[in-house]
ZANUZA-22924 format. One line per field, with one value per residue: residue number from 1; x, y, z of N, C-alpha, C in turn. Coordinates in steps of 0.02 Angstrom, whole numbers, plus 50000, padded with zeros to 5 digits. Layout:
pos: c(NUM ...) .
nX: c(X ...) .
nY: c(Y ...) .
nZ: c(Z ...) .
caX: c(X ...) .
caY: c(Y ...) .
caZ: c(Z ...) .
cX: c(X ...) .
cY: c(Y ...) .
cZ: c(Z ...) .
***
This chain:
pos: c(1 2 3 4 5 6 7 8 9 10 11 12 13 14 15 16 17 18 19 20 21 22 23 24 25 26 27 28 29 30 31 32 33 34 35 36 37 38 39 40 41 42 43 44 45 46 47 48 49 50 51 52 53 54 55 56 57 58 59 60 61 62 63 64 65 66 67 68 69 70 71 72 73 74 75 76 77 78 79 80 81 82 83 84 85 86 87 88 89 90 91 92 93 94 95 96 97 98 99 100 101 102 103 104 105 106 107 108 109 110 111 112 113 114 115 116 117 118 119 120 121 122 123 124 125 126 127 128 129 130 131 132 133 134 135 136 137 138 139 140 141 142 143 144 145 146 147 148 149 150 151 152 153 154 155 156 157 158 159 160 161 162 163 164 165 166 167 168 169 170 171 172 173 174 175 176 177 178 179 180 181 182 183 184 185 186 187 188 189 190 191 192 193 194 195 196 197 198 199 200 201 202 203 204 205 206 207 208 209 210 211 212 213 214 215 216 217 218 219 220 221 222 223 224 225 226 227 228 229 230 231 232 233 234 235 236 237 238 239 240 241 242 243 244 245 246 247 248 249 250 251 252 253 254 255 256 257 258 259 260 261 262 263 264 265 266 267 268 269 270 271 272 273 274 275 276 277 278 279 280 281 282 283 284 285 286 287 288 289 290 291 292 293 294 295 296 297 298 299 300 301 302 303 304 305 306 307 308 309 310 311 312 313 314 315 316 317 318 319 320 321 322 323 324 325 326 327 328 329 330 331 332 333 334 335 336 337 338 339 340 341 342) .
nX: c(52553 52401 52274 52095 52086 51994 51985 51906 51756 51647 51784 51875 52033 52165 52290 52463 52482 52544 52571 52464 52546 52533 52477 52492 52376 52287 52268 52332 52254 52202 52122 51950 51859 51750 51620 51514 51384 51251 51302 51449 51424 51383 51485 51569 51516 51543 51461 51442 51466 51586 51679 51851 51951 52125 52059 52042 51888 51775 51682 51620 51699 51785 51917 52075 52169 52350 52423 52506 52466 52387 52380 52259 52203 52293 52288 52141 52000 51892 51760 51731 51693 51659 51651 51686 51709 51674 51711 51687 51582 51408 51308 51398 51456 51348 51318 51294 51352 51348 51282 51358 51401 51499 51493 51603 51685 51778 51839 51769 51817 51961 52062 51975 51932 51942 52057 52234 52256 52195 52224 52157 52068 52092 51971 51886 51864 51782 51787 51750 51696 51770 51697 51612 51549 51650 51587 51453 51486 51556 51425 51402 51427 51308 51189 51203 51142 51018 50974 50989 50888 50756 50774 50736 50613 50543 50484 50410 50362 50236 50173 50132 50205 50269 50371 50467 50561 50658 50808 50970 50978 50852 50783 50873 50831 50696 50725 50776 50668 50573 50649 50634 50512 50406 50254 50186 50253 50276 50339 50375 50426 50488 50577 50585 50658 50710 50602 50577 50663 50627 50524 50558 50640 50513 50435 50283 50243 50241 50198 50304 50197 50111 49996 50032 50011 49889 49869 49945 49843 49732 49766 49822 49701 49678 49822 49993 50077 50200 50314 50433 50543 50655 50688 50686 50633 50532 50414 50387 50375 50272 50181 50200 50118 49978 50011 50039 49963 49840 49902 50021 50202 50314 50482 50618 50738 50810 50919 50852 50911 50880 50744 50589 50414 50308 50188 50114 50015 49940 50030 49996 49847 49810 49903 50025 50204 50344 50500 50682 50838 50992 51126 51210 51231 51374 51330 51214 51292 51363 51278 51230 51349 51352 51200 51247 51359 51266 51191 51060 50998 50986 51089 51150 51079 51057 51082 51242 51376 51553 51695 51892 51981 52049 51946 51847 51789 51702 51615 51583 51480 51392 51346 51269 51148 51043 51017 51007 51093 51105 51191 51353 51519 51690 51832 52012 52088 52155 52126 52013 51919 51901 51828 51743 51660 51623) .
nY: c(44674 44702 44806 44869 45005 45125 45288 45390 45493 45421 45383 45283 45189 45097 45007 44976 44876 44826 44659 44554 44528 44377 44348 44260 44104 44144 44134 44148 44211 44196 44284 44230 44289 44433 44487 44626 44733 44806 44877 44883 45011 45101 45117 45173 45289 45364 45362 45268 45260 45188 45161 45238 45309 45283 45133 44968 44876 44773 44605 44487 44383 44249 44123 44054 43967 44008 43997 44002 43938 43828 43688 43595 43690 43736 43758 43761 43781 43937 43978 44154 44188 44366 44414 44513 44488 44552 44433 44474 44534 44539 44474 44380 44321 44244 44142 44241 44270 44363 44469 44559 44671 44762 44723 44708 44706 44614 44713 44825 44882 44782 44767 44713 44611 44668 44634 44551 44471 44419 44419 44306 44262 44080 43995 44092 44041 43928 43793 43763 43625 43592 43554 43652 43780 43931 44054 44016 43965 44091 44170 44116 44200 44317 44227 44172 44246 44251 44122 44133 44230 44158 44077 44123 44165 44064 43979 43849 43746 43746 43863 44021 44138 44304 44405 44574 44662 44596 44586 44526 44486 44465 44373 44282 44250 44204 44096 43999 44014 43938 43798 43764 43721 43825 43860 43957 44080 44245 44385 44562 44681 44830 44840 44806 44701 44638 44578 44490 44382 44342 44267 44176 44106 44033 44080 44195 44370 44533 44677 44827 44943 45078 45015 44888 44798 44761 44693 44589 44537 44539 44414 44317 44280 44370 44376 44370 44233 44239 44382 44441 44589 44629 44743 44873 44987 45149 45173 45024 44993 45046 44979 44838 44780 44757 44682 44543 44420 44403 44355 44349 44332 44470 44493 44594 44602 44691 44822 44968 45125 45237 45293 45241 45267 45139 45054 45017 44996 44943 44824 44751 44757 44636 44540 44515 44460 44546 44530 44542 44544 44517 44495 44339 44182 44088 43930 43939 44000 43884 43800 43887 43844 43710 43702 43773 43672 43540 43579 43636 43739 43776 43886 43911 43966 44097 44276 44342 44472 44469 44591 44609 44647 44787 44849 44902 45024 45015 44926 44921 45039 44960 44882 44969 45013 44921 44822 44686 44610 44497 44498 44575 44544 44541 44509 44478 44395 44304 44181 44139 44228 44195 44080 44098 44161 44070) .
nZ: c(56966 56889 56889 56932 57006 57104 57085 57142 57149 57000 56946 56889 56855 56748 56810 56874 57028 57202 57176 57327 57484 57551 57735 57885 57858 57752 57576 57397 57276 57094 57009 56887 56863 56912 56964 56964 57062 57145 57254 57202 57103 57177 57261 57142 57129 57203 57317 57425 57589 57668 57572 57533 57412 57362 57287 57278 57191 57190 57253 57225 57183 57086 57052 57055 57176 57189 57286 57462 57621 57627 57601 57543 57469 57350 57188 57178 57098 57154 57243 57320 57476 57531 57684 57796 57975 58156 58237 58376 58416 58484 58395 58332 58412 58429 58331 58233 58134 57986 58016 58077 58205 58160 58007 57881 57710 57589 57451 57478 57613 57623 57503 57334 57201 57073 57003 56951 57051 57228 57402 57537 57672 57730 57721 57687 57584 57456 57378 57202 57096 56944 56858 56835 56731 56727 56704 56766 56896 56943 56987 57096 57228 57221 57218 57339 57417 57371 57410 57543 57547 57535 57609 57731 57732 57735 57664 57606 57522 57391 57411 57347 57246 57232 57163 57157 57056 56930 56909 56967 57062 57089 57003 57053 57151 57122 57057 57130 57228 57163 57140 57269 57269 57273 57219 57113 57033 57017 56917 56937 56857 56769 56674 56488 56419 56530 56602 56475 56494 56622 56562 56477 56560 56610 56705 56758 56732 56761 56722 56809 56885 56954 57004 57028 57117 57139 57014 57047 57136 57058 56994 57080 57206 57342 57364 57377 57438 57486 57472 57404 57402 57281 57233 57326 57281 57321 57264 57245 57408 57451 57417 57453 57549 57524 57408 57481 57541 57685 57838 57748 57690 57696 57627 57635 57524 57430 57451 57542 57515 57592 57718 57696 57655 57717 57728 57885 57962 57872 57860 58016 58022 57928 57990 57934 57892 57903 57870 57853 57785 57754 57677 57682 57772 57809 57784 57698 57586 57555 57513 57403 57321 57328 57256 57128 57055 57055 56957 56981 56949 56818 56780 56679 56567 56590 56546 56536 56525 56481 56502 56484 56600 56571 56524 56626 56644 56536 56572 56682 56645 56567 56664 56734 56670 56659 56564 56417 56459 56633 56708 56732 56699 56757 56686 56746 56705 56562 56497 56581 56535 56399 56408 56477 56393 56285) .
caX: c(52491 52345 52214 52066 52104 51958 52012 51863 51663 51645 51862 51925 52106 52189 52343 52498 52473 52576 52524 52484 52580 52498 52472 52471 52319 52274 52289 52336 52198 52219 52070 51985 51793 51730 51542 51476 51338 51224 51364 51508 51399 51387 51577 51591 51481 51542 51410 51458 51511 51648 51740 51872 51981 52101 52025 52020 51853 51743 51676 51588 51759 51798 51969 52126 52214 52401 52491 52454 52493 52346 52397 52216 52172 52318 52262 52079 51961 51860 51717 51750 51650 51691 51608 51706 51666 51745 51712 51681 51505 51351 51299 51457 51468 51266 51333 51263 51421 51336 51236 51399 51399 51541 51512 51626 51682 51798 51813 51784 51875 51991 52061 51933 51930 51961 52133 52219 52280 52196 52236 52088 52066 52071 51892 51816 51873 51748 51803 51695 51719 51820 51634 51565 51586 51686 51548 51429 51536 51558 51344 51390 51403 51233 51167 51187 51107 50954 50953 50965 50802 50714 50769 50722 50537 50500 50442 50420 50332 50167 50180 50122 50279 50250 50446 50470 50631 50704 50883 51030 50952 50759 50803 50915 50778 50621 50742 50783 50593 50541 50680 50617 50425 50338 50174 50161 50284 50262 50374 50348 50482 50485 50590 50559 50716 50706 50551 50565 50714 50574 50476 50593 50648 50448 50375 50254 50272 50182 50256 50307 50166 50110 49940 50057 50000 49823 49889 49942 49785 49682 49808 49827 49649 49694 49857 50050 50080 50279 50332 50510 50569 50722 50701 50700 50621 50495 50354 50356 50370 50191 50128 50208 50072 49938 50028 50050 49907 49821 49965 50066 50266 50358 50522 50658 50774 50832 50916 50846 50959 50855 50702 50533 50336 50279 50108 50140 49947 49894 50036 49965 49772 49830 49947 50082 50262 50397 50563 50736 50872 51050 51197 51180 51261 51392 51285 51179 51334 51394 51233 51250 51405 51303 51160 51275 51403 51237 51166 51000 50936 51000 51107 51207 51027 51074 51124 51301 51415 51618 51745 51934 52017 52057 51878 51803 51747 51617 51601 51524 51411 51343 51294 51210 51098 51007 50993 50982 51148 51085 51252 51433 51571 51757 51907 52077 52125 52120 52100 51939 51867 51887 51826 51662 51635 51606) .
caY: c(44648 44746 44810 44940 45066 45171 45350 45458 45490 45400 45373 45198 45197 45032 45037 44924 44881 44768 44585 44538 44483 44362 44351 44183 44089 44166 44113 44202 44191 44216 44323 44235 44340 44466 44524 44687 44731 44897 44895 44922 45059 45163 45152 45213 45350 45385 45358 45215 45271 45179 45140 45269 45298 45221 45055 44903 44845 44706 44543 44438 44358 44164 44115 43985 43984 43999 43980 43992 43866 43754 43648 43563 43711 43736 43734 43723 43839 43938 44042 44179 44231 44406 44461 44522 44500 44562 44375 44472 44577 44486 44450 44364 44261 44191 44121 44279 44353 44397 44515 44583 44735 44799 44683 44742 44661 44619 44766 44901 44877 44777 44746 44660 44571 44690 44634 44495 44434 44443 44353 44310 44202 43990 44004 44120 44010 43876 43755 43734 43554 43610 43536 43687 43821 43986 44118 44008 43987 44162 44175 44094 44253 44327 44145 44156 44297 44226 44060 44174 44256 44109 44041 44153 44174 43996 43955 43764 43717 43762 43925 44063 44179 44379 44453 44632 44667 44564 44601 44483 44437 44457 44315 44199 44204 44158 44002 43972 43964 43885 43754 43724 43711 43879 43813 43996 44158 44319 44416 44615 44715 44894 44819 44728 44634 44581 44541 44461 44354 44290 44237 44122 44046 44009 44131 44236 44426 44583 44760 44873 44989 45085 44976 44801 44743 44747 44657 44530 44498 44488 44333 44284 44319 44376 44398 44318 44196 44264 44429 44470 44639 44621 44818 44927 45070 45174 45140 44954 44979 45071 44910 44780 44742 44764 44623 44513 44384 44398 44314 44330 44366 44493 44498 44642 44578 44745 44870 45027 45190 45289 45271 45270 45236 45073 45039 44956 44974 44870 44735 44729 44729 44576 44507 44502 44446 44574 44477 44558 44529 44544 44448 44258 44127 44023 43892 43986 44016 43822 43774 43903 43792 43639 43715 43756 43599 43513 43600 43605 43789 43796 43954 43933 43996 44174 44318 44374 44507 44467 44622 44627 44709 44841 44872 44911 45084 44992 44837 44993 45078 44914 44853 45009 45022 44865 44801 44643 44548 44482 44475 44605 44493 44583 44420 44489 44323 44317 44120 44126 44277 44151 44022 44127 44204 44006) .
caZ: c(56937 56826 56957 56928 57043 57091 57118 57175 57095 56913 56896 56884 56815 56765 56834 56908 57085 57228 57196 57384 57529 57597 57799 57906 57856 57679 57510 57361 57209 57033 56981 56834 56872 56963 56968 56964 57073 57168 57297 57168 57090 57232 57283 57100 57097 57257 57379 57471 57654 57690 57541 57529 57364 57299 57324 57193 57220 57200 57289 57194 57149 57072 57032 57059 57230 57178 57348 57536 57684 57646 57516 57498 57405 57291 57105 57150 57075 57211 57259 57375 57545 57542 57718 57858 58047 58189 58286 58464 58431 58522 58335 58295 58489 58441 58274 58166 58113 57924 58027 58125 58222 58121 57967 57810 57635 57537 57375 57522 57661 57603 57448 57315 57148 57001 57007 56936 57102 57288 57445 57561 57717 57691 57785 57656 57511 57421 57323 57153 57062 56886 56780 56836 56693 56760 56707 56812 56966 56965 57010 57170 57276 57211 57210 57404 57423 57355 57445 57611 57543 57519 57686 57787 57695 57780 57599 57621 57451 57386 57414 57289 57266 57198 57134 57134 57016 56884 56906 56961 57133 57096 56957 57088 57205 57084 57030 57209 57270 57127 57152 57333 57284 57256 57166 57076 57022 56984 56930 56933 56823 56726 56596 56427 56432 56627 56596 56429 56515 56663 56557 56458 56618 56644 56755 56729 56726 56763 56719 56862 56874 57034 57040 57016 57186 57117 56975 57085 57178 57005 56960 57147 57236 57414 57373 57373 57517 57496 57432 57394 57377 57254 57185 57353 57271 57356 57237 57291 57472 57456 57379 57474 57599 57466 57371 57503 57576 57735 57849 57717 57727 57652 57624 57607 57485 57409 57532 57526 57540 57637 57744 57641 57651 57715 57756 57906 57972 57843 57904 58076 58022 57899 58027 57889 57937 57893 57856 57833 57733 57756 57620 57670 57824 57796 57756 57629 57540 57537 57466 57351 57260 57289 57189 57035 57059 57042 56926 56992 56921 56735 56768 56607 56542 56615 56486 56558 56460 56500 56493 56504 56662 56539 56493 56668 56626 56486 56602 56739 56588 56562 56709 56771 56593 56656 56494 56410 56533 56666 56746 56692 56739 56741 56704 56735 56656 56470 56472 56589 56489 56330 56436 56501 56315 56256) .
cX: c(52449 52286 52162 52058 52023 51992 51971 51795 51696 51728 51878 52000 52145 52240 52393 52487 52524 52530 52518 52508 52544 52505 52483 52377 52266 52302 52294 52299 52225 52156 52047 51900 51770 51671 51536 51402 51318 51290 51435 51483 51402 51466 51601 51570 51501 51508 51412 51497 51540 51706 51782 51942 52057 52085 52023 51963 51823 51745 51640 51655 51742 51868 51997 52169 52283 52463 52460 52489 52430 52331 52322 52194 52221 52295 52192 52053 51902 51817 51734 51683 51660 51673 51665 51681 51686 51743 51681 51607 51468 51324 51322 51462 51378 51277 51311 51313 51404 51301 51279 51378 51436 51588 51582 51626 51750 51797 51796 51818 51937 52000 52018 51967 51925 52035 52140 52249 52234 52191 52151 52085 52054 51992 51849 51822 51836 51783 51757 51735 51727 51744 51602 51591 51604 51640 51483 51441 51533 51485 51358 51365 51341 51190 51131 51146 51030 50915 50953 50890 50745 50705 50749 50657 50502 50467 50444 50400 50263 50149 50159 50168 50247 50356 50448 50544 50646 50781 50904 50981 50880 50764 50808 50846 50727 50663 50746 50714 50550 50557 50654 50544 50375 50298 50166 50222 50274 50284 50355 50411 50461 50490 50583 50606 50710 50643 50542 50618 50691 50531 50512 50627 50572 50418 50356 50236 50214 50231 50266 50259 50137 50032 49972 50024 49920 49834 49892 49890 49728 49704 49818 49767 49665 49760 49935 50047 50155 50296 50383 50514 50633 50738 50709 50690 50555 50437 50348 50350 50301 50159 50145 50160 50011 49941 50027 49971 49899 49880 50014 50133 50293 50436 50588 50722 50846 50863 50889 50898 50956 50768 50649 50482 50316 50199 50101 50066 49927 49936 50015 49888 49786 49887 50018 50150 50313 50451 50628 50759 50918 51092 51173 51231 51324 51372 51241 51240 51377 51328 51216 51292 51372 51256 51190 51303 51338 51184 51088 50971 50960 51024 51123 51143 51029 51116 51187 51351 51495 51648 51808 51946 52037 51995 51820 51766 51676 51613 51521 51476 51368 51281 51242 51165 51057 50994 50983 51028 51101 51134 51334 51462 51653 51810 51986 52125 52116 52101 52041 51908 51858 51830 51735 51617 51607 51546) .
cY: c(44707 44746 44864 44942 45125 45237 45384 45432 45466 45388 45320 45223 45113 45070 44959 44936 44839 44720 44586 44511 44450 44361 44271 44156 44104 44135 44177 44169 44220 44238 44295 44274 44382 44512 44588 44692 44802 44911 44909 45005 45107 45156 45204 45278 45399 45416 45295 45241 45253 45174 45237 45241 45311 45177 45016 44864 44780 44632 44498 44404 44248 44158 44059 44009 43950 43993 44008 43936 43829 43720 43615 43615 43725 43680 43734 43782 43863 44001 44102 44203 44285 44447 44443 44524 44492 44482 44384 44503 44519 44427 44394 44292 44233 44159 44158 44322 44369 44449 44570 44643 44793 44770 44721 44696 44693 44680 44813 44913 44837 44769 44716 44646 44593 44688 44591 44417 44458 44421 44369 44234 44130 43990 44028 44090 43927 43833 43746 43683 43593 43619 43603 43766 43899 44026 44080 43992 44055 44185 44165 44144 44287 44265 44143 44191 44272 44167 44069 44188 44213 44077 44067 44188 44117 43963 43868 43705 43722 43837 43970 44142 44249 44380 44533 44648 44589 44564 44527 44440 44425 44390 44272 44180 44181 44115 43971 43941 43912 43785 43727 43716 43769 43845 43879 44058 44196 44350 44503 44637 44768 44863 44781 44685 44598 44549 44469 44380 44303 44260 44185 44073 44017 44036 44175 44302 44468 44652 44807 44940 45005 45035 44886 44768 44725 44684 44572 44492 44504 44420 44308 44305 44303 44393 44342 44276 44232 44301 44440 44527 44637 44690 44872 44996 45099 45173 45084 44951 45013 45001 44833 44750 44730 44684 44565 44480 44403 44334 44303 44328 44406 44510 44546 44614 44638 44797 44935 45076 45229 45251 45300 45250 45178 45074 44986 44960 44909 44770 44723 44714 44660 44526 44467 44487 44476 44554 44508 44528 44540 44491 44380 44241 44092 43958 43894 43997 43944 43808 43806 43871 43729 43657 43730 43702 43551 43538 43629 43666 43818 43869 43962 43977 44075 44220 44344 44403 44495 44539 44608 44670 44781 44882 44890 44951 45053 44929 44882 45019 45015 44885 44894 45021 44960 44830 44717 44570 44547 44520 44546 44568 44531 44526 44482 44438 44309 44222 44116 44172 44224 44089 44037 44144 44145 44014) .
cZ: c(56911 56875 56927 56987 57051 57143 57166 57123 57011 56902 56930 56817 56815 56771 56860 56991 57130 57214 57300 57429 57575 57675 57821 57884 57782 57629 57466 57310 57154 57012 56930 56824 56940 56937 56996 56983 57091 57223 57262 57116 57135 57249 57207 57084 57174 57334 57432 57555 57685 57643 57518 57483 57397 57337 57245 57254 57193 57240 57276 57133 57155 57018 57056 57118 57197 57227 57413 57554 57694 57567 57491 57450 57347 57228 57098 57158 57147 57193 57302 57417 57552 57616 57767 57921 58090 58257 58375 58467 58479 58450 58344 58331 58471 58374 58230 58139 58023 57930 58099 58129 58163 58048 57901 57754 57600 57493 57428 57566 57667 57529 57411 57246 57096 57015 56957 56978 57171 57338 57491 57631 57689 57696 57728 57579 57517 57372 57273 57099 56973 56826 56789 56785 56736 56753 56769 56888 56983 56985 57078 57221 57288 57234 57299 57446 57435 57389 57517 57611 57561 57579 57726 57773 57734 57716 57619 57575 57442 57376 57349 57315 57230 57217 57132 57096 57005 56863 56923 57003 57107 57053 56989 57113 57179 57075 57080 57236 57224 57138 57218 57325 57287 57222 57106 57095 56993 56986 56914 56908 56769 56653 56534 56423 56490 56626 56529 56452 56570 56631 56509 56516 56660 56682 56728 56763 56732 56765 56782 56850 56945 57059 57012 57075 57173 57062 56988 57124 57125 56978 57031 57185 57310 57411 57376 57425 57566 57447 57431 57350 57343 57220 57229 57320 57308 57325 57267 57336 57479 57436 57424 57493 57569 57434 57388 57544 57674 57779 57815 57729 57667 57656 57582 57571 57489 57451 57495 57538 57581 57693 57668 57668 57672 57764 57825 57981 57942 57858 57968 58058 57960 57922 57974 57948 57899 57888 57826 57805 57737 57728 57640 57762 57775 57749 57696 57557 57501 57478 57417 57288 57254 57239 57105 57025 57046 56985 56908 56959 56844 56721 56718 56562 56567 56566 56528 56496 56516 56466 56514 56557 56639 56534 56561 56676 56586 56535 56650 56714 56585 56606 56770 56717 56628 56590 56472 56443 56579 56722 56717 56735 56710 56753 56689 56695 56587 56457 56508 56542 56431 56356 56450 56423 56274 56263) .
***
């Protein structure tokens, strides 16, 4: 099979690879997308501390299970779960295995989804109903991300939302809280495209500037109710608490890299509620496919750029430019790439 191969810092090589043998309990997929996110950036630039070259990465995979010992899924198009977890942590034994001791993934520790084959437990495979078009299926993984965020904000409807970043996720999750009843969004973004992109999906926008949290409390007086960090840069974590209402909550979306700045006086004298963030549940990730299978947040409205498996070098330039994609999507399959490019 046709895999990108990452060698070392900045070198992807397509290359032939073994298709895989599957194990008891695995299926084998037919690759026909695979998303590009900050976690395949850093294995490429070579800052990621576990993934060690070669590696074919990615995990934001959606394809066709082509064989396996569980016949309900032969033929049917699927999402993938890509999170590993070793089942025995304390985590894992209280039902939190997305927050395992010794979580991993898909695309680093094992094999991922720049292929155009890769097997994967029955367990971490979704089924998505055929109506749902292949470039939007492929959202799912991000998707779940977002509907973690949202869940674990306590948002409940009414709510007045503040955004920091306009990227993949900062996006899911304004459609997400909107979808459950925010009353008001605001999205905060550097760029003129990410921004120009929130405000065609209806929310309204404020440029990333270091007095944005002011910004926010001349258009929100007192402040957000629910803040989501979706940009993890060290400018916004000075502003969070600023941004955020008296009791408000804020929420770390974004991971940071390093430790940074947080004002975390002003969340105790405003009895703010600090709120992590780690990939999604189970659950978070089903209702992920219900939300596209139902179509409920008008993803097909999302700019996404498709490359060939050949083309992963410009698939990688793209989707670190932030530019006017929302989404880089890499199809080893030349009939979904036609299929996504519609």
């Amino acid at each position: 099979m046709r895999a990108a191969i990452w060698e070392g810092p900045d070198l992807v090589r397509i290359a032939d690879a073994p298709r895989p043998a599957l194990r008891a309990g695995e299926s084998l997929v037919h690759v026909e997308l695979t998303g590009l996110c900050g976690t395949d950036f850093s294995i490429l630039h070579g800052t990621h501390p576990r993934a060690a070259a070669p590696l074919i990465p990615g995990h934001e995979v959606t394809g066709r299970v082509v064989s396996g010992d569980d016949p309900e899924l032969h033929g049917r198009r699927v999402a993938v779960l890509p999170l590993l977890s070793c089942g025995t942590c304390t985590p894992c034994r209280d039902g939190l295995a997305h927050v395992c001791e010794r979580l991993g993934l898909y695309g680093i520790d094992e094999p991922g989804g720049l292929a155009e084959f890769a097997a994967f437990p029955h367990d971490r495979l979704f089924p998505v109903d055929d109506a749902v078009p292949v470039r939007t299926a492929a959202l799912i993984e991000p998707l779940a991300v977002a509907v973690h965020a949202v869940r674990r904000s306590g948002l409940t409807g009414g709510e007045t939302v503040a955004v920091f970043g306009a990227g993949p996720i900062g996006i899911l999750t304004a459609l997400v809280a909107q979808h459950y009843g925010a009353r008001r969004i605001l999205v905060v973004e550097p760029g003129d495209d990410r921004r120009a992109l929130a405000e065609t999906l209806g929310f309204e926008t404020l440029p990333a500037t270091d007095d944005a949290a002011e910004a926010i409390r001349a258009a929100i007086p007192g402040g957000a109710r629910i803040v989501f960090d979706s940009a993890a840069h060290p400018s916004v974590a000075r502003q969070l608490p600023r941004a955020a209402a008296v009791r408000g909550t804020i929420v770390l979306v974004g991971v940071y890299k390093k430790p940074v700045e947080l004002d975390l006086q002003a969340v105790t004298f405003t009895e703010q509620t600090l709120v992590g963030v780690r990939v999604y549940t189970t659950a978070d990730f089903r209702d992920a496919v219900g939300l596209v299978e139902s179509d409920a947040l008008g993803l097909e409205r999302l700019p996404v750029s498709v490359y060939d498996l050949a083309e992963t070098t410009q698939a990688f330039a793209e989707a670190t430019s932030a530019g006017a994609a929302l989404k880089v999507l890499v199809a080893p399959d030349t009939v979904a790439a036609a299929e996504a490019q519609r």
